[in-house]
Every structure is written in C-alpha cells, then in structure tokens.
N, C-alpha and C positions, 0 to 999 in steps of 0.2 A: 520761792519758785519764780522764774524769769518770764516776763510778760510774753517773750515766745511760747512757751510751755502754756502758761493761764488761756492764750489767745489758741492753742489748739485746743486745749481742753473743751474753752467753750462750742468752738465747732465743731467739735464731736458729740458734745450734749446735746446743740441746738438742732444738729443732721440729724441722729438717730429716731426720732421720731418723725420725720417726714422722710424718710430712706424707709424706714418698717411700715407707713404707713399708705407713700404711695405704692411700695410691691404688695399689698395686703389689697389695696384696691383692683390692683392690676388682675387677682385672682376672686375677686368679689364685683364683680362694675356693676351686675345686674343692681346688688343691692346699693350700692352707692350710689347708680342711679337713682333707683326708690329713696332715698334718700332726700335727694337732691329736687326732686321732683314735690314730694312731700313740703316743701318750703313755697312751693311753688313756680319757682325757677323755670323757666322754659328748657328745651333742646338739653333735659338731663342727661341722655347716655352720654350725649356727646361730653356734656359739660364734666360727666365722670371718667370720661378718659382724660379729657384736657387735666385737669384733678390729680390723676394718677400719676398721670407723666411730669408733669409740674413738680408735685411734690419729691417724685422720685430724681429727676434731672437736678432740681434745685437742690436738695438736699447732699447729693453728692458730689455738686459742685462747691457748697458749703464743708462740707466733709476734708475732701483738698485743697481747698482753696484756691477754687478756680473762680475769678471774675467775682469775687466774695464778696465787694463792695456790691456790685448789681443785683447778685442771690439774695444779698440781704437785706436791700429796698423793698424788692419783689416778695419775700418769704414775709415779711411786716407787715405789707400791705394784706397779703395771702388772710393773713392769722387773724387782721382786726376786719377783716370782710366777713371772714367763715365766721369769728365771733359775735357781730351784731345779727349775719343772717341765719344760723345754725344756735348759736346758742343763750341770745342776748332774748331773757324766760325772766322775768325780775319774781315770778309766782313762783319756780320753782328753783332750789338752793340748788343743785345737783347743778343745771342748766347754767348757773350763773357764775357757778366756779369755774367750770368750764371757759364762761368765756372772760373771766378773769383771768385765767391761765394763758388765752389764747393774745390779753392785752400786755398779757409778762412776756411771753414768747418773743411777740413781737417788739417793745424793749431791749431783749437780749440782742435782736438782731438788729435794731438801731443801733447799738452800742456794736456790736460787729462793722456796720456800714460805715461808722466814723471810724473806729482803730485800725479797719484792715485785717486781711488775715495775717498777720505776723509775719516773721522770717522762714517758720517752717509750714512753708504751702506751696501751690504750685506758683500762685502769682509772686511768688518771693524768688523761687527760678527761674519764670521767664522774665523778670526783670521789669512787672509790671503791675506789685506792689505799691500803693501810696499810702502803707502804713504811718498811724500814729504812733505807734508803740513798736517797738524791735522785738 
C-alpha cells in the first residue's frame, strides 16, 4: 500500500470519531453540558458548544486534509486534555482505558502533524502540503 493511501486511511480513522461525535453533541448539548459541568468546569453550555464545533470543524478538516498539520496539533492536544479531565479515574478500569485510548489518539495525530496529510488531501491541491511522506 502507498504511504498516500496508508496517510488517507489514517485520516479517516482518526476524523470519524470526532465527525460522529461532535454532530452527536450538536443534538445532545444539554447533556454534554451535564457532562462538562460534572467535572466541574465552569461556562459548561458554552464550553459544549465550543466541544461540538471543535470536534466537528476539526475532524473534517482532518477528514480532507485541510490545514491537517494545525488539526492535528489541536486534536492531540484536544484528546490528552479530555483524557486527564474526563477520564484520567486510576480506581476505575473502564475510566482508564478510555483515557488510554484518548493518549493513543492523540499519538496518531502527532504522527499525522509530522507526515502531513499526503498527496491525496485538500492541502496537496492547494499546494500547501509539507508532507513527510508522498
């Protein structure tokens, strides 16, 4: 498989789960508020819309790879935030794989921030790609 191919692949893995997850907020904010708020977090609604749109924006900028090096600073950072304050529970396993999960995530998207989004993305059209890999 050609590292174009491998490097879109990944960005379909690593978007679909913030592409489903901020339009899932987008139709639930009340509880994402409660959420959010639960943690203690101040200016929850707001911070659940911020949330929604973030993830949804970001995700499908990752998706085309638009501006993918930026998207996937910001999504990394995103994931190891949400995981120390949402899931980082050392009492319980559930809680912890989670943000184990959320410290892989963010990995994949370091590993995105350095490669680039390959030749098949938007930044490879507008000519504003600084891929590592072709």
């Amino acid at each position: 498989m050609s590292n174009a191919i491998t490097l879109l692949l990944a960005r379909i893995l690593l978007a679909v789960i913030f592409i489903m997850s901020g339009w899932g907020k987008l139709f639930a904010i009340d509880g994402t508020a409660g959420y959010i708020a639960s943690v203690g977090l101040p200016a929850a609604t707001l911070l659940a819309w911020a949330a929604a749109i973030f993830e949804l924006v970001a995700g499908l900028a990752i998706l085309v790879g638009f501006r993918t090096r930026e998207a996937a600073w910001l999504l990394a950072a995103f994931c190891v935030f949400a995981g120390f304050v949402f899931h980082f529970q050392p009492e319980d396993q559930m809680q912890m794989i989670s943000f184990m999960k959320n410290l892989a995530i963010a990995g994949g998207f370091l590993s995105l921030a350095v490669a680039g989004a390959g030749t098949l993305s938007v930044d490879a059209k507008l000519g504003t790609a600084r891929t590592a890999l072709a």
